[in-house]
C-alpha positions as CSV (number, residue, x, y, z in Angstrom):
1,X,19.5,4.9,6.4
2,X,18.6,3.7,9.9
3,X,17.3,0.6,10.0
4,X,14.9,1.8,13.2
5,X,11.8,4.7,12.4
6,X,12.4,7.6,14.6
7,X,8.4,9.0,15.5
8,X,7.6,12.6,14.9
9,X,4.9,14.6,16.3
10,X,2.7,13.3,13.7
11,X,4.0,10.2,13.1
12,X,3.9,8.8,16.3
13,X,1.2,6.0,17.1
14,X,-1.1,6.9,20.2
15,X,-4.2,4.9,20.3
16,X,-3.5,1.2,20.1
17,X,0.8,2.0,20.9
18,X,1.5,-1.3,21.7
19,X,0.9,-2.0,18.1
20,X,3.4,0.1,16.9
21,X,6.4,-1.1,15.4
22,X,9.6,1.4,14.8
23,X,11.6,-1.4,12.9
24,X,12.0,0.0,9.6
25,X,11.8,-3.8,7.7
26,X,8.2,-3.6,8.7
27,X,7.7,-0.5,7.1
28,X,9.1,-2.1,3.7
29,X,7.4,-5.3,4.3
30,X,4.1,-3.6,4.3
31,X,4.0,-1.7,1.7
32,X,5.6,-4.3,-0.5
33,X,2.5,-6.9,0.7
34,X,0.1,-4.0,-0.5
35,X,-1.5,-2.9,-3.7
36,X,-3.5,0.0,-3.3
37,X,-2.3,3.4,-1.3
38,X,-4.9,6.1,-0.5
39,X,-3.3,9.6,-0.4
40,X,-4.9,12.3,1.5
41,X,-4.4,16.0,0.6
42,X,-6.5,19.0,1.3
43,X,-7.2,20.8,-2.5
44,X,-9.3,24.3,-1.9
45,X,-9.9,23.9,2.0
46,X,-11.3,20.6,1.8
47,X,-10.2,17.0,2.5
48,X,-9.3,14.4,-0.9
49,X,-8.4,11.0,-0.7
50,X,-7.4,9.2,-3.8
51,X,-6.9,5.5,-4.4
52,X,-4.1,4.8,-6.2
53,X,-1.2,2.4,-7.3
54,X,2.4,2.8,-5.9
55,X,5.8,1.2,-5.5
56,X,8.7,1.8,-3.5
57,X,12.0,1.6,-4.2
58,X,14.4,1.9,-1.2
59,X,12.7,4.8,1.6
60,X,11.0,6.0,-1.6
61,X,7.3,5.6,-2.3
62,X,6.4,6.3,-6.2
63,X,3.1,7.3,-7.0
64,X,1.7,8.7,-10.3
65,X,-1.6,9.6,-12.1
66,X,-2.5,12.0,-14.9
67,X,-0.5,15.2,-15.7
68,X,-4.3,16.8,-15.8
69,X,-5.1,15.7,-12.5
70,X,-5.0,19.2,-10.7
71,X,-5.0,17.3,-7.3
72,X,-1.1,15.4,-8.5
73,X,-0.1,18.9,-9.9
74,X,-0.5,21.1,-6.8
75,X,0.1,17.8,-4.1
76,X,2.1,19.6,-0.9
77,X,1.7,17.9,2.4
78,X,0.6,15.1,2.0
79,X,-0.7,11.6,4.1
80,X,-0.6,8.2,2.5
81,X,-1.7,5.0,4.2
82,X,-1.5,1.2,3.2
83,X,-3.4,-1.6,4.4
84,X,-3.3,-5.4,4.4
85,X,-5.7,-7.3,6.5
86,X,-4.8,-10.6,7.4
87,X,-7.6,-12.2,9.2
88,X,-10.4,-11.2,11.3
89,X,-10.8,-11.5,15.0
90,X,-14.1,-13.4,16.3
91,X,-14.6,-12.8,20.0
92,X,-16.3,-13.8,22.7
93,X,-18.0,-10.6,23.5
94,X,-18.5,-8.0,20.3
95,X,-16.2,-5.4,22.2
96,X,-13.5,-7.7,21.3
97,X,-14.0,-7.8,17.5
98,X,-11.1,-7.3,15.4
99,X,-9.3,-7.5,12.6
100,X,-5.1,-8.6,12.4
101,X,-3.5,-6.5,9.5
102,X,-0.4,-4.5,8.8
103,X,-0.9,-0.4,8.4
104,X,1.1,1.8,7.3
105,X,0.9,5.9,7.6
106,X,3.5,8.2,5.7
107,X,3.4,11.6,6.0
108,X,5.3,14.2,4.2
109,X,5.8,16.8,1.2
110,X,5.2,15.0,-1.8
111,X,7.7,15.8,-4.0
112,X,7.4,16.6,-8.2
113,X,9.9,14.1,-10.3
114,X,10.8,15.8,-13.1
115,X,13.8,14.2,-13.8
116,X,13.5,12.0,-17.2
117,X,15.7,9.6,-15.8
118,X,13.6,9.5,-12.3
119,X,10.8,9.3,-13.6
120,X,11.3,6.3,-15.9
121,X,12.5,4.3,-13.0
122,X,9.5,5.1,-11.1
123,X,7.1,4.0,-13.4
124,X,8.9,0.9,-13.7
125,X,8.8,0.8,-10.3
126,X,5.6,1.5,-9.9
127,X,4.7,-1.0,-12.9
128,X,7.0,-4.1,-11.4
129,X,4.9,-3.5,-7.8
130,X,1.1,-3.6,-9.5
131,X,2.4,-6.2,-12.2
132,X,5.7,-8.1,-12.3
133,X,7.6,-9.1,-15.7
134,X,5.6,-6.6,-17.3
135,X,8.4,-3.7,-17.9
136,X,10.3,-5.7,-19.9
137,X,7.0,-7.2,-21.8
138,X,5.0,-5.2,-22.9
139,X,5.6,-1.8,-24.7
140,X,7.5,0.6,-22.3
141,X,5.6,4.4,-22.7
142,X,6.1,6.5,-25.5
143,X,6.8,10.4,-25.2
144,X,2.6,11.1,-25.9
145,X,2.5,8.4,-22.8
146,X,4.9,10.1,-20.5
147,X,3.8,13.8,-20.8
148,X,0.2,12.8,-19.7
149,X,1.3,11.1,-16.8
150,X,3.1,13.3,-13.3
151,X,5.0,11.1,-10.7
152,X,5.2,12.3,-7.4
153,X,7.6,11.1,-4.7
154,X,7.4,10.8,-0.9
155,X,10.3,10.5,1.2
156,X,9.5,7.6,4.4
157,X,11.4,9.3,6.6
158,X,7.8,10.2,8.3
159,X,6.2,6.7,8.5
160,X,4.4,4.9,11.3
161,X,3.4,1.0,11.0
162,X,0.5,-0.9,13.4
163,X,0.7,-4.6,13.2
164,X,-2.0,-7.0,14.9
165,X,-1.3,-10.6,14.5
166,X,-2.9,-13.5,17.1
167,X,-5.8,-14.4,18.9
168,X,-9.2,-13.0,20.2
169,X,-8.1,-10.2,23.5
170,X,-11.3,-11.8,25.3
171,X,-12.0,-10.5,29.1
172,X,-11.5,-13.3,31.6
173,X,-15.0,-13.9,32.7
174,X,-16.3,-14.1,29.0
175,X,-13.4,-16.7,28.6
176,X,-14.5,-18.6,31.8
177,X,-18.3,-18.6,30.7
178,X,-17.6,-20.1,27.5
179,X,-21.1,-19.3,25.6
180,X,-19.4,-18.7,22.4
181,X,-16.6,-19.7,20.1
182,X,-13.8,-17.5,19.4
183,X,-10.9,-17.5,17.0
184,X,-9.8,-16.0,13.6
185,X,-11.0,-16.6,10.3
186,X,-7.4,-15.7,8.3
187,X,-7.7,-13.9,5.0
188,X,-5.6,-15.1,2.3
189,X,-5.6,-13.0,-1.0
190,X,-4.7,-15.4,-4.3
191,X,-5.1,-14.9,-7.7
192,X,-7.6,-16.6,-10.4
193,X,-6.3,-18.3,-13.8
194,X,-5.4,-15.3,-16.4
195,X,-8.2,-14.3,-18.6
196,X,-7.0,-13.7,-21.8
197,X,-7.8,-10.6,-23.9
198,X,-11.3,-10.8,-26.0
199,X,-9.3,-8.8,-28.6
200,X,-6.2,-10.8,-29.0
201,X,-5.3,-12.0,-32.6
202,X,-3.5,-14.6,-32.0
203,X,-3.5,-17.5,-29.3
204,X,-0.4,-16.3,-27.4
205,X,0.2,-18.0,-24.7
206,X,0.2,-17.2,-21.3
207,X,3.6,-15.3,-20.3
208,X,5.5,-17.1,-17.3
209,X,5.1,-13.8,-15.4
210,X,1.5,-14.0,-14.9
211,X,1.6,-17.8,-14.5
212,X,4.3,-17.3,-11.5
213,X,1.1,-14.7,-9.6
214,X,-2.0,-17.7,-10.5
């Protein structure tokens, strides 16, 4: 695989191109920073968007849901975006507001796995993205588990990414008149102590895969 993005029709970035990256590491390092993808469809003639866990393994991205979920079962064409904001942009003038984050857009057929094999690497996939350690720690899914649940796959062949990092893009009269402050206030996303089960029966400690995220 290329390590560059190649823009189609629909994948190419318009408004806001200088923004655009076409290096395919960005792509990755995106969606790995993310947690939540929101995949658009059209079901009966009208728009859906559903918010939803993912992973990605290689130019891959994994996403799965229940086997009754009539919106998984009949997913074609497909849009799925992922966003992590970094900061946001305090300007001089309210034009100027912003935010710096990483997007990115894939578009594409979504693709039914029905392979047994597939599919168990996509959940854990899917599982080590959301929650790390935990495929190898807690009970993997039964078969009851794994015939109520459909994976779907969608190629990233079709991507585009938008990165904004830096300061405030103040005009040079506002920065000249100096009335008000301007800067970013960064964003940093960490995790709380673990909160143990109300229902556990025992005082089990901790498991070092949780501690590493807190």
């Amino acid at each position: 695989m290329t390590t560059q993005l190649s823009p189609t029709e629909r994948s190419t970035v318009r408004r806001g191109a200088h923004r655009a990256s076409t290096d395919r590491a960005d792509l990755h390092a995106t969606l790995d920073a993310g947690l939540i993808c929101h995949l658009a469809m059209v079901v009966d003639g009208s728009p859906r968007v559903l918010p939803t866990g993912y992973g990605r393994h290689d130019d891959t991205l994994y996403l799965h849901g229940s086997s009754g979920a009539r919106s998984l079962r009949e997913a074609d064409e497909v849009c799925a975006s992922v966003t992590v904001v970094d900061g946001v942009v305090y300007s001089r003038a309210m034009m100027h507001h912003s935010m710096n984050y990483r997007s990115a857009v894939i578009h594409g057929r979504a693709r039914r796995v029905t392979d047994p094999g597939e599919r168990w690497e996509a959940l854990r996939v899917i599982t080590e993205h959301l929650a790390p350690g935990s495929w190898d720690h807690a009970r993997q899914p039964n078969k009851k588990e794994l015939a109520a649940t459909a994976v779907i796959a969608l190629d990233l062949g079709e991507s585009s990414v938008k990165i904004r990092a830096g300061g405030p893009g103040d005009d040079a009269e506002d920065v000249e008149a100096n009335a008000a402050w301007a800067g970013v206030l960064p964003l940093h996303r960490t995790w709380g102590e673990p909160v143990p089960a109300a229902d556990l029966v025992t005082d089990l400690p901790v498991p070092e895969h949780v501690l590493r995220r807190s």
